[in-house]
PANUTI-396956 format. One record per residue (C-alpha): x, y, z; residue in one letter. Coordinates in steps of 0.1 Angstrom, whole numbers, padded with zeros to 4 digits, always signed. Layout:
BEGIN
XYZa/...
END
This chain:
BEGIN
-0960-0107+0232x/-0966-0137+0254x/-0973-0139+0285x/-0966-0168+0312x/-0980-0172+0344x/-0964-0194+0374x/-0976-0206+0408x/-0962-0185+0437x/-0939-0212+0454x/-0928-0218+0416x/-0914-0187+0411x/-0903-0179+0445x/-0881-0211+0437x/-0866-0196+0409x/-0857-0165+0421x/-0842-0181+0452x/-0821-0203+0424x/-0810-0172+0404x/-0796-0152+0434x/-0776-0184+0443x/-0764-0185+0410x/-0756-0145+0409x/-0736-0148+0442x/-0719-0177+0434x/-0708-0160+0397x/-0696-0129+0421x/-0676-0152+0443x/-0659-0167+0411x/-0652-0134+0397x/-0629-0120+0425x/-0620-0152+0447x/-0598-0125+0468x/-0626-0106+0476x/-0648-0132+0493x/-0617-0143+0515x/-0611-0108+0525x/-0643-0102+0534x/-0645-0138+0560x/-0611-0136+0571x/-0587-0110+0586x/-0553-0112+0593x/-0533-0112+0628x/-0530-0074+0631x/-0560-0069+0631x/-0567-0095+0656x/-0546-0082+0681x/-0563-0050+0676x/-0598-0062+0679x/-0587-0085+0711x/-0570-0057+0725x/-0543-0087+0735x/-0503-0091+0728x/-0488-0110+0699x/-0476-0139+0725x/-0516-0140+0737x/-0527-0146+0704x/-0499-0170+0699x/-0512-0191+0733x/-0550-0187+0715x/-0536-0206+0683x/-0514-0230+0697x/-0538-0242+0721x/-0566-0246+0698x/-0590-0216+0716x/-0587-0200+0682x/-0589-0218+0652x/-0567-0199+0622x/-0555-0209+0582x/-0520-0203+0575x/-0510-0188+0537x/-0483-0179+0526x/-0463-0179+0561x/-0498-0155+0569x/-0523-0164+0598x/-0556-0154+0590x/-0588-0159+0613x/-0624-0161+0600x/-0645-0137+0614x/-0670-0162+0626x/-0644-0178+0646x/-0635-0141+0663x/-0669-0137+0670x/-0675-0170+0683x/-0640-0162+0708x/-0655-0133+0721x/-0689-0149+0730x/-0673-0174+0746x/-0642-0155+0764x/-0656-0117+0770x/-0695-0126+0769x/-0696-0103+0742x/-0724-0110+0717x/-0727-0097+0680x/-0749-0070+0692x/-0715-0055+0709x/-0736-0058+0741x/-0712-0071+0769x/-0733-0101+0797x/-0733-0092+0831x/-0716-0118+0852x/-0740-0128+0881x/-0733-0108+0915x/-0707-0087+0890x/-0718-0048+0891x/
END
């Protein structure tokens, strides 16, 4: 048997490229998958917002909420969701919810 031996850093590197690689094979495998784990659809959307149909649609078409339409679908990446509620409800990813200034 023969053994190699690599610098640290060197190795590090190539680890770091094969997991890239692996994720990006997974993503290839099952395309469907990887979009439904980024994006959800408008349902669930109105439940998360806790808002109407007709608030969501005043979200899209004024740009507050960015969405892709498919198939006659709207679905909304969760980033952007996430963002929305940052912005809108001073809500962070935590779930934590900001105290408005003089607000108790």
């Amino acid at each position: 048997m023969d053994v190699i031996t690599f610098e640290k850093n060197a190795y590090l590197t190539l680890i770091k490229k094969i997991d890239e690689i692996y994720k990006e094979l997974q993503r290839l495998q099952d395309p469907a998958y990887h979009f439904s784990k980024e994006y959800i659809d408008s349902y669930a959307v109105l439940e998360i917002l806790h808002i109407s149909r007709r608030t969501l649609t005043k979200y899209t078409s004024s740009g507050k909420l960015p969405y892709v339409r498919i198939d006659h679908k709207n679905y909304f990446k969760l980033e952007d969701i996430r963002n929305f509620m940052e912005a809108n409800y001073g809500i962070h990813p935590t779930g934590k919810k900001e105290k408005a200034h003089g607000v108790k």
